[in-house]
N, C-alpha and C positions, 0 to 999 in steps of 0.2 A: 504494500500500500504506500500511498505518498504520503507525507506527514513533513510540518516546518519543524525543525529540530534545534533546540538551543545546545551550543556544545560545550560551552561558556559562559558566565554573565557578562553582562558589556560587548558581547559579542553577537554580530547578525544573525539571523534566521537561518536555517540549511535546509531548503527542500530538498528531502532523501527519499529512497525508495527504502521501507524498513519491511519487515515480516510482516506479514498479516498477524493479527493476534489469535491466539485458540481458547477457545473458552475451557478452563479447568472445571472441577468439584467445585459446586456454589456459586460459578461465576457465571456471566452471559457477556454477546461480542454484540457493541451496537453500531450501523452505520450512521456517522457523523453528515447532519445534513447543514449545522452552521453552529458556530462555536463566539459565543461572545468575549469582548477583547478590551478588560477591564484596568484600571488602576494596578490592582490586588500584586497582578499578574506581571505587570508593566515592573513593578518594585522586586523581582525575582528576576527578572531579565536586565535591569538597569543594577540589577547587583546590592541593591539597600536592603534585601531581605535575602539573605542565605536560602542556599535549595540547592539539590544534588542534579550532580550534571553528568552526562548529555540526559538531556528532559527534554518532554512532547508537553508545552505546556496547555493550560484552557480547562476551563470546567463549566462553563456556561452555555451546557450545551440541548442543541434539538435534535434526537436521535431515534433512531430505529432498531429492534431487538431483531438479530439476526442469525444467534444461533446462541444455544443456551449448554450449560453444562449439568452434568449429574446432581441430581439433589436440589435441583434448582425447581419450585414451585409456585412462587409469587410474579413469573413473568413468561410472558408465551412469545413467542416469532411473528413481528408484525406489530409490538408494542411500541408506543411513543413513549419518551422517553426524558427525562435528563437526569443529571449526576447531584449529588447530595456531594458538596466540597469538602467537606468534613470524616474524612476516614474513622468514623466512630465504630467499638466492638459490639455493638448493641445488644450488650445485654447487662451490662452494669447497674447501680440504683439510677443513675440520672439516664441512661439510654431507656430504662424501662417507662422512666417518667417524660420521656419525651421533653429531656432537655439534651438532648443530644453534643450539642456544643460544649457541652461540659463533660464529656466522655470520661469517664478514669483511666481510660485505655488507650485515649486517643492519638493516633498510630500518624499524622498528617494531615496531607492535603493533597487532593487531588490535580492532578498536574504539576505537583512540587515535589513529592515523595515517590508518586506512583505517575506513570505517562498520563497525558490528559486528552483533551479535544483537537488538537492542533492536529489533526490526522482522519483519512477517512475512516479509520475504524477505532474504536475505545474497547478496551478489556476493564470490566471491572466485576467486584464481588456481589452477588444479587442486591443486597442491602441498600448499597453505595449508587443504586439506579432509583427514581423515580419516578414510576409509573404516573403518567400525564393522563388526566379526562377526556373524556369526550367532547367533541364539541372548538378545539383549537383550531386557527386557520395555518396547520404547521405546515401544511405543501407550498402553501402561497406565501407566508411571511415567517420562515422558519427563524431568523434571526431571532426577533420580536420574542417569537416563544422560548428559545435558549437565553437572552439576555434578562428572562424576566426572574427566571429561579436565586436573583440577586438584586436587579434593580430594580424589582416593586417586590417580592417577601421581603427584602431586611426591612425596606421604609413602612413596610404591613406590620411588622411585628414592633415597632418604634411605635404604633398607633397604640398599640397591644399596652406596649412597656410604659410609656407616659399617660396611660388612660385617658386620650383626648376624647372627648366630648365635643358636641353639634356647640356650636355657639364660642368655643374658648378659644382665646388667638395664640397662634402659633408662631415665632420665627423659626427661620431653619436657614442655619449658618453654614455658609458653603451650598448654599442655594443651585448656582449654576452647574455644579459637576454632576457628575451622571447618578449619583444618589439623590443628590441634595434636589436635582429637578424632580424626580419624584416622589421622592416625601412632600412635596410641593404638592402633588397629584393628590397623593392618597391622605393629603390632610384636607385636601377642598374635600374628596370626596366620601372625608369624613365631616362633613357641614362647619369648619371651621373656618374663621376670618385667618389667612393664611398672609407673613410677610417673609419676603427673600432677602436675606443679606448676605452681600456675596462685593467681590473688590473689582468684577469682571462689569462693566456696562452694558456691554455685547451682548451678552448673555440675559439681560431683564427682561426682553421683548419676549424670547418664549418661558421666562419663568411666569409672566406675566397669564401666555397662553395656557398654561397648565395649571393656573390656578392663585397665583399669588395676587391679593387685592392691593398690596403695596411692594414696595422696593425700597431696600437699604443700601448707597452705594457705600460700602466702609475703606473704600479707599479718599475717599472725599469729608463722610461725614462722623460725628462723635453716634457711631453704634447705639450706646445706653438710652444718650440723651433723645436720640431720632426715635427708636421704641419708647422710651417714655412719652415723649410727644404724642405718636400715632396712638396712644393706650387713655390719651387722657391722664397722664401721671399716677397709673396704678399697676402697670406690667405685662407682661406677657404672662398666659397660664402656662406655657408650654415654650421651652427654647431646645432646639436640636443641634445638635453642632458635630458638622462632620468634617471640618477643618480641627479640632483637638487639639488648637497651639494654645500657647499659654494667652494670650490676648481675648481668642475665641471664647477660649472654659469662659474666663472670668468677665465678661460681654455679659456672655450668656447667665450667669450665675447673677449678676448683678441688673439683668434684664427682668428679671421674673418678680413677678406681684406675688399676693397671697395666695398659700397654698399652691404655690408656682414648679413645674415638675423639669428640670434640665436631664437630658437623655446626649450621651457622648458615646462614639461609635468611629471608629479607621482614624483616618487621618494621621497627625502628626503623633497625639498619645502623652503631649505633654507635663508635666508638672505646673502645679496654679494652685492661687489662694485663694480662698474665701473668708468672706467677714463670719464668723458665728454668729454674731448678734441679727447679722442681715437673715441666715437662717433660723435662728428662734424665734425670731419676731414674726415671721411671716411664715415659720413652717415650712420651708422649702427641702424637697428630694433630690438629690442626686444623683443619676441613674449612669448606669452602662449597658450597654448592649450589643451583646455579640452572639452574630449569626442570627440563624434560624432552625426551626427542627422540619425532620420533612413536611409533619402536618402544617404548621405554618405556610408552606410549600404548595400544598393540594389547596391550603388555603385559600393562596394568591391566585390561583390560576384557573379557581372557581368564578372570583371576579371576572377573568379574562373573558371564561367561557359566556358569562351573564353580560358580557361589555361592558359593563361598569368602568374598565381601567383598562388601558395598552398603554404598554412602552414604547417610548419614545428612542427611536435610531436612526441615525442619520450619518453615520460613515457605515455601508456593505459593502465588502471588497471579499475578490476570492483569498485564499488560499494563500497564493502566490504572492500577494500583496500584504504582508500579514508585520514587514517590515516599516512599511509607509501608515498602517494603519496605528501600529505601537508610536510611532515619531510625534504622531496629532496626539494621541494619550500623551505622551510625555509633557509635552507642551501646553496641555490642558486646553485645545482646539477644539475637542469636542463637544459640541452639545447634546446631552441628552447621555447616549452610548454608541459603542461600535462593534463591529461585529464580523468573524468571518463566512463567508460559507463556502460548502464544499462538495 
């Protein structure tokens, strides 16, 4: 099969001709019909995040079950598909409780540890696939449905973790990047007054379209004081921040009114302070959240099926292109997501 091959970090793409894969005991082989081409992934290839090399990376993917192995009974030949990134042993206390992400066991990442998407075919352990609904438009927009097992479930489960409510205003820091637009989505289309703040201007017009009632440009303006303003001087109930530098947390933290919930997720991951008195007085949570479990997953894609919510993608490139596609990632070019297909 062909597959782009990292053999290196910091080092280009290699389309190669590698083996086909074989499906073992427990495992199934899916044909890769488009594989999304994320941040995550970008910080493994540009070498900021360790991973074992030569590696097929990608895990965002829209795929097809095409030959299965022994013992294998939760998937048949012909199933739609995509991959669960989180190499969990699921069977531990928190695999059983459908916290997945919290694995005791947890063995990696898919396309970091183990080969990924970046290839016409994926080997993986039955588990590590999930079985997609009925009712997706994955012949016609197969990207859309691979990109979405990451960029509308983590923003679905952020809905989840900050208990947003119809009516409570939301910002979401890092607005413009390929998460931050759609937690922009799935907070409208959680009935909240939703605002973007983000340092990109370029990017407001479709934060705008996906949902955002106002705009923060925080390259230009004082962040706190601009949400205080827009709030009537009472806060935001809800700040998201998927920028994670020290400036952002503490924006954010210092953005929220009573009973005010800050949810911090990827990004930079950095250290910050907070006032105590700002949280005792007003009660404020500080959350984190990472990942998603499959159900979260079947979750999101329920939506899709009801159209309630689609992802948004705007760089598709084959394969072959899978070099030019990382360079706009890197540069933060994209709007929305990108994606390859194959």
């Amino acid at each position: 099969m062909k597959a782009m091959v990292l053999d290196a970090p910091k080092t280009p793409f290699i389309l190669k001709d590698v083996p086909d894969p074989v499906a073992g005991p427990g495992e199934a082989v899916a044909k890769v019909y488009a594989c999304g081409s994320g941040l995550t992934i970008q910080h493994w290839k540009a070498g900021r995040t360790p991973a074992t090399f030569p590696r097929i990376i990608g895990h965002e993917i829209c795929a097809e079950i095409v030959e299965i192995g022994e013992g294998v009974d939760g998937l048949s030949i012909g199933d739609i598909v995509t991959s669960y990134f989180y190499m969990n042993c699921g069977h531990c206390k928190y695999c059983r409780a459908n916290l997945q992400p919290h694995c005791e066991n947890h063995g990696g990442y898919v396309g970091k540890e183990i080969d990924g998407g970046y290839a016409e075919y994926i080997k993986l352990p039955e588990r590590w696939f999930v079985k997609l609904p009925d009712g997706l438009d994955w012949e016609n927009q197969p990207a859309h449905v691979g990109v979405a097992v990451d960029a509308l479930a983590t923003p679905y489960k952020v809905l989840k973790r900050a208990r947003i409510k119809p009516g409570e205003t939301v910002a979401v820091f890092g607005a413009g990047g390929g998460l931050g637009i759609h937690q922009l989505m799935l907070a409208k289309w959680a009935n909240a007054r939703v605002i973007a703040v983000d340092t990109k201007a370029n990017k407001f017009d479709t934060c705008k379209e996906v949902g955002a009632d106002e705009v923060v440009d925080a390259s230009k303006e004082n962040v706190v004081e601009a949400l205080m303003d827009l709030t009537g001087g009472k806060g935001v109930d809800v700040a998201v921040d998927y920028v994670s530098a020290k400036v952002t947390l503490e924006q954010s933290v210092q953005s929220l009114g009573k009973h005010g919930r800050m949810v911090t997720l990827g990004g930079a991951g950095e250290t910050f302070e907070i006032e105590a008195k700002h949280l005792l007085t007003n009660e404020i949570d500080v959350l984190g959240s990472r990942y998603v479990s499959p159900l979260e997953i079947l979750e999101t894609y329920d939506l899709m099926v009801r159209k309630e919510v689609w992802p948004i993608v705007t760089e598709i490139r084959p394969l072959e292109e899978a070099e030019i596609v990382h360079d706009l990632v890197e540069k933060g070019e994209v709007i929305g997501r990108a994606a390859l297909v194959i």
